[in-house]
C-alpha positions, 0 to 999 in steps of 0.5 A: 699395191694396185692390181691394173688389168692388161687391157692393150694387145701387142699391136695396140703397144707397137702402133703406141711405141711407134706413135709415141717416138714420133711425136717426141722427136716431131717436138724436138724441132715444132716449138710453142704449145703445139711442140708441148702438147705433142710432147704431150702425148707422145709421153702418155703413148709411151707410158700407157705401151709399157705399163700395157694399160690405157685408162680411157680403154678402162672406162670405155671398155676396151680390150686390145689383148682379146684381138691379138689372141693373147687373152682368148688363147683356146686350144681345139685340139682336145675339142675333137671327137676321135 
């Protein structure tokens, strides 16, 4: 199986979830090709939030954990002198 390192933060998936039911139900009522693409995209939101890995971010080098803290996650409280 392959290994996909988590590189989407808990408010990166909150702002795709909510994108991503936006378009899809915004597709609901536009039809055509702009409906298609919007459907689109609101599926790839939705896909990448719940897998919690965007390729683009991969080859660009992003990482939304380190922002929220869940990555970086450091505890000071050893670091002190008494």
């Amino acid at each position: 199986m392959i290994k996909i390192d988590k590189n989407i933060g808990a408010k990166d998936k909150k702002a795709r979830i909510s994108a991503g039911v936006v378009l899809l139900i915004a597709s609901i009522f536009i039809s055509g090709v702009i409906g298609n693409v919007m459907s689109i995209i609101g599926v790839i939101l939705l896909v990448t939030a719940f897998l919690n890995y965007c390729p683009a971010y991969t080859l660009t080098g992003q990482n939304t954990c380190e922002a929220d803290g869940a990555a970086t996650s450091h505890d000071d409280s050893n670091d002190k002198a008494a």
